[in-house]
Structures are given as C-alpha cells and as structure tokens.
N, C-alpha and C positions, 0 to 999 in steps of 0.2 A: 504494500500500500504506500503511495507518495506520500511525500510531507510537502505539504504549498499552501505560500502565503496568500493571503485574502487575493489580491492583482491574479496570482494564478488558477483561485479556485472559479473566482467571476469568468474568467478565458475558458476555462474547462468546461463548464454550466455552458457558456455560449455558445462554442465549439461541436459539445454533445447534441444537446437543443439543437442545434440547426441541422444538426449531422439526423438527427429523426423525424425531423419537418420539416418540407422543404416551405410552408406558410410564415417562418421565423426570418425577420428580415433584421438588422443594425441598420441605426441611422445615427446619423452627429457629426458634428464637425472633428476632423482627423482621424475618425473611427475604423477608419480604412487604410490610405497607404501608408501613415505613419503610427497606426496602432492604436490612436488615443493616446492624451497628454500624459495618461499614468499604466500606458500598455497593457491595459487591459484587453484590445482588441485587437491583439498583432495576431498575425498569420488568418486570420477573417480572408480576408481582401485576398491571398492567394486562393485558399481553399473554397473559397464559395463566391467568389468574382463579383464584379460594380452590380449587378443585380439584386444582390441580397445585401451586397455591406456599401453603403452609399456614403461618401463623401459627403455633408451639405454648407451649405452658408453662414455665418455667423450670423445667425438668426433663431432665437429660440421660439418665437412666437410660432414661427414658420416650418420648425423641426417637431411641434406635439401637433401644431395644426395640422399637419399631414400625416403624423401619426395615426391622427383619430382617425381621418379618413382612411387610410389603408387597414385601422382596425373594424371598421365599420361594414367593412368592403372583402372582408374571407382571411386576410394578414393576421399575423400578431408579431407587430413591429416593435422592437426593441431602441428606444429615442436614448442616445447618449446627453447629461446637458455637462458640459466637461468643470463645473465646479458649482456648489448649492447657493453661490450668491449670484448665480445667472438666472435662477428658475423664475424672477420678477416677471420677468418680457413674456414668460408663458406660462403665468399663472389663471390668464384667460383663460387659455384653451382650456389648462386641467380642470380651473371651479366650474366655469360657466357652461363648457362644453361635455370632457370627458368624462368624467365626475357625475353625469346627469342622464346620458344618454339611453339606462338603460330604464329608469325613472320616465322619461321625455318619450320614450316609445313605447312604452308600457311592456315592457319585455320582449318585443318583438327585436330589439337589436341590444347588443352587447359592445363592449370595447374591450378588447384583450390587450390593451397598453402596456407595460413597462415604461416608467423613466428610471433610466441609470443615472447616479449622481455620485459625484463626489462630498463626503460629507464632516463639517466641521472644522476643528481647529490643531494646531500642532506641527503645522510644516512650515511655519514661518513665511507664507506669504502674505502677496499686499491685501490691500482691501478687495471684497467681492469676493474671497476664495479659500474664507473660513468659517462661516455663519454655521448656525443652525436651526434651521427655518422649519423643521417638522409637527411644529403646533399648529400652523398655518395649515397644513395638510392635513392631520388631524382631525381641525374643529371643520373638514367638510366630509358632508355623507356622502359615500358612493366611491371615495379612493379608500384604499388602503396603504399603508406604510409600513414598511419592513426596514428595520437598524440591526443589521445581524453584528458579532463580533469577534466571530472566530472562523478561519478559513471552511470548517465542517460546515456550518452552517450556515456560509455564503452560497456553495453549492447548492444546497438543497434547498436554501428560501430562493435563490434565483430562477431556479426550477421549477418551485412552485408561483413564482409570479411569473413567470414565463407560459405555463400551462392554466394560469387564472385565466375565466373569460370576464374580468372585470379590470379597472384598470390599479395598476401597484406602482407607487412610487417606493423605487429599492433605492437605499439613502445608503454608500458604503464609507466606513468610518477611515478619512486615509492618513490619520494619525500615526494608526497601524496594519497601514495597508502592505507593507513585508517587515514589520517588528515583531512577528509571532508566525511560526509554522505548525501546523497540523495532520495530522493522518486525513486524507483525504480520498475516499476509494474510487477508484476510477470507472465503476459500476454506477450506471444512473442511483437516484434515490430522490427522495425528496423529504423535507424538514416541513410540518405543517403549518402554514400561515394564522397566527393569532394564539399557538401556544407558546407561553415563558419557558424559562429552563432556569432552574436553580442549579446554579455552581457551586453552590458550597452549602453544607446542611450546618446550622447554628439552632440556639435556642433563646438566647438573651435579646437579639435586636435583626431585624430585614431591615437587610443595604438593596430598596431597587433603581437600576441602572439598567443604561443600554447604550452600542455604541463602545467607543474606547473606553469609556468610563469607566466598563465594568472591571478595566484590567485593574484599574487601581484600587478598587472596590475588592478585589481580591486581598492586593496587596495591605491593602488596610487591615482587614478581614486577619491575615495572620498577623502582624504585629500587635493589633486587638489582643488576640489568643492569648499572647506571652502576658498578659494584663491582665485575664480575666474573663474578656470581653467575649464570649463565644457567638459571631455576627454569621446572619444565614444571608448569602447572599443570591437575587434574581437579577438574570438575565431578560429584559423583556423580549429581546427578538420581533418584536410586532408588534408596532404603537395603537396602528388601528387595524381588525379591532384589538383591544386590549382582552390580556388576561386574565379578567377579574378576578375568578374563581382561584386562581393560585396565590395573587396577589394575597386575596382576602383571611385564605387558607393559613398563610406564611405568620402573616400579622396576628392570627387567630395564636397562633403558639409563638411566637415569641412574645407580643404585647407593645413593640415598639416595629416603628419605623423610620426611617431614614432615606430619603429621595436626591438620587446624584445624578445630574444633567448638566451639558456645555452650554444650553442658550441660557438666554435671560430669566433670571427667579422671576418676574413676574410676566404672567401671563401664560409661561412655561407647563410644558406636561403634567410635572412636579405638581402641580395645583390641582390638577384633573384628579390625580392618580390618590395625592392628601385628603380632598372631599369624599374621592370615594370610599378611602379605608374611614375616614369620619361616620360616612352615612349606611358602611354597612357593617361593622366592627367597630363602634365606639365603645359599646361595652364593656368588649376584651381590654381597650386599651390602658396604658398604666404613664404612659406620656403621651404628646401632641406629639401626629409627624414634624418631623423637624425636612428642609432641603438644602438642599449644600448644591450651587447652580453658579452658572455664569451669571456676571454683575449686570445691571439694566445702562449698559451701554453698547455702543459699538463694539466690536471686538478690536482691540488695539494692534498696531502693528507689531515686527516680531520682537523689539526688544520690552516689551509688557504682556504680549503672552500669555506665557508661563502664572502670571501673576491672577491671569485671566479664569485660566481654566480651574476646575474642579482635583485635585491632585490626592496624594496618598493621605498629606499633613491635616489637607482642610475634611477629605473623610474622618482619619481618626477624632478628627474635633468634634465634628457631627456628629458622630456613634459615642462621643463621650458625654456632650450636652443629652440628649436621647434618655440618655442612660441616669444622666444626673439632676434627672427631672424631680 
C-alpha cells in the first residue's frame, strides 16, 4: 500500500475517477499543461487529453458557470478554483444557481458539481490565498462541504463528491498538503460524506476540529495527557451536512467542549456547532463551549501569520480554561 500526501491522494481520486467514467471532466485554470498551481492535476492532460482536462480563463465566475451547465447536461465536471480567496467572482453561480437547481426543478434535474479549492492559511502567501471562507458555504442549503485532513480520506471524500449527484465544495487544507503521509490503497473506496471521525478517544474534554487544525488538536491532545488532561478528539471531515449525532455523543461523555477553526471566531462554524451542543446537550454539560479560532480580521500577511492561526499553545489554553471552569 502507498504512502501519499494529501496533493497525491487528490491526483489518484482524479486519475481513478476518470479512468471509470469517461462523464468526469477537470476544468481551471493551469489544471492541465502545467498541472495546477499545487500539482495536483499533473499527468491529467497527457492521459485523458484537452477534452476532458480543459485549460480555462482566469475567470471564476465563468469556470462554475459552465460547470453547472455541463453538470446539468449528463457531465460531472470537476471546477478547479486555484486558491479559496478567488471563490468571490463565483459565488453567484454556486448560491444562486448551483446550490438551487435541484430545489428550482423540482427534482427533475441534479448538478453533480465539484469545486476543488485550495484551503486556508500556513504557506505564507499574499493576500486572496489564505482565507477560510467555509461558513459562507455552509449557511447555504443544497451544497455540501467536505475539509478532509489526512491523505486517506482525501481519496475517499473526493470520490464521494465526485460520485454525488448534488453539488460539493471539497475545501483541501494546503497547510498540509505534503506535511503528512498516509497509507493510501490504490483500490477505489470511498469515505462517507457527512460522517466525523474521532482521532483520539478521551474522556475529560472534545477538541472539534477540521482541516489542518486537527493536527494540532492532536498534538495538544498528548501534551494534555502528560497533565492530566485526557482530551477526545473529532475530526469533522464534512461541515455540511454536519455530524450531529457524534458530535452530541462525544460531548454526552466527556461534558466539555472545545471548538478549533482558522477563520474568524465570529460568525464562524464554531458558533453553529456551540448552539448546537447548547441546545441538544446542555444538561450533560459541566462548562460552556469555549473556541479557540482565527481573530475577526483579515488574515495578515506572512510575517503575523503564525500569530494568526489556531496552534498547539492556544489549544492547550483552550482545553485548560474548559477544564477550569
């Protein structure tokens, strides 16, 4: 069995996919002769030619616009948008158009969309090409959003947004996008869309997280340990829908919670996810959720950063305030 990073298991998922349906089409800008900005889509363009892996315009409004159309029309187009603070210019297409369609025709039509994206912060660039805009997608009915975090199960949720006949925004975290490798089987499979994954089994505090975050939510997780602290931590893998019932489960036995995300604390996931252990588990609980998130600003350029993001230090703090309620 290989061991490949997040960039190679996206390749592989696409590669396979295509290699079993010739309806699976790439589109984006550089998606093709030059691979994609983060090579995710090299050797596309040899293997299945300008037909199926299409060069386009820098144009994003114009890259889902046709998305939808080719999904609409027998396709299931796969839109590269090459980082998540471009997806503004086509956030039409997704709320108003693709998002709706199958609502707007009464089931009579479907959109089996995909947007690939690059997602969040950590590699030091400029502005537009570190955000995290997934609430936005979220708070609309009819997409769904996938933030996997480890090579295994970029394969199988791309698979499964690949084979959805509804549209998936797959958000990929390129923090660490080859900072971690995994056993990845080269035998199709697929990883369900809309279930969590507990990484770590605790009993004193739930750390949930998604995205790169979760790596540090690990790391936290054991230095906890040496303390005391015994913290169970979830992977959500699937923003929408959510996975209440784990969530709720997790919170049910340990009694505390703790919510870790790169965008902004307000307005943020973290809020949705707080109400809901509030309004279906408050009886369990023995503290308030507490979130540990990115500050309500822009995300600063790369020498603040670091300062920016959610880390091992400001987890431990989190899961101690929690704790010391």
């Amino acid at each position: 069995m290989p061991k490949l990073n997040i960039v190679e298991a996206v390749n592989l998922a696409l590669m396979q996919e295509m290699e079993k349906d010739k309806t699976v089409v790439v589109l984006g800008e550089d998606v093709g002769r030059d691979g994609g900005v983060f090579r995710a889509t090299a050797g596309l363009l040899d293997k299945f030619g300008p037909n199926r892996v299409l060069d386009t315009p820098l144009a994003e409004s114009g890259i889902i616009g046709v998305s939808i159309g080719m999904a609409v029309n027998g396709l299931r187009p796969i839109a590269e948008v090459q980082f998540e603070g471009f997806l503004p210019p086509a956030f039409d297409q997704l709320v108003s158009h693709a998002a709706r369609i199958r609502t707007r025709s009464r089931g009579r039509y479907t959109c089996p969309l995909v947007v690939r994206c690059p997602w969040g912060g950590g590699i030091h660039a400029p502005e537009h090409h570190s955000d995290s805009p997934e609430a936005y997608f979220v708070h609309t009915p009819g997409l769904k959003v996938v933030l996997p975090s480890t090579p295994y199960d970029t394969k199988g949720l791309l698979v499964s947004a690949i084979r959805d006949p509804d549209p998936v925004i797959f958000f990929e975290p390129k923090r660490i996008y080859r900072a971690i490798k995994d056993d990845v089987p080269e035998e199709g499979y697929t990883v369900p869309i809309g279930k969590a994954a507990v990484r770590r089994e605790g009993k004193d505090v739930t750390i949930i997280s998604w995205g790169a975050s979760v790596r540090y939510c690990l790391e936290a997780a054991e230095k906890l340990k040496g303390e005391g602290i015994d913290c169970e931590v979830m992977d959500l893998r699937t923003l929408s829908p959510i996975d209440s019932e784990t969530i709720i489960k997790s919170v049910e036995k340990t009694r505390r919670a703790l919510i870790v995300h790169e965008a902004p604390k307000t307005g943020g996931l973290g809020a949705e996810i707080s109400s809901l252990i509030m309004e279906k588990a408050i009886l369990h609980l023995e503290a308030p959720a507490i979130r540990v998130a990115g500050y309500d600003t822009t995300m600063p350029l790369s020498k603040l950063e670091n300062y920016y993001l959610p880390d091992t230090f400001r987890v431990i703090r989190g899961a101690k305030k929690v704790m010391g309620f």
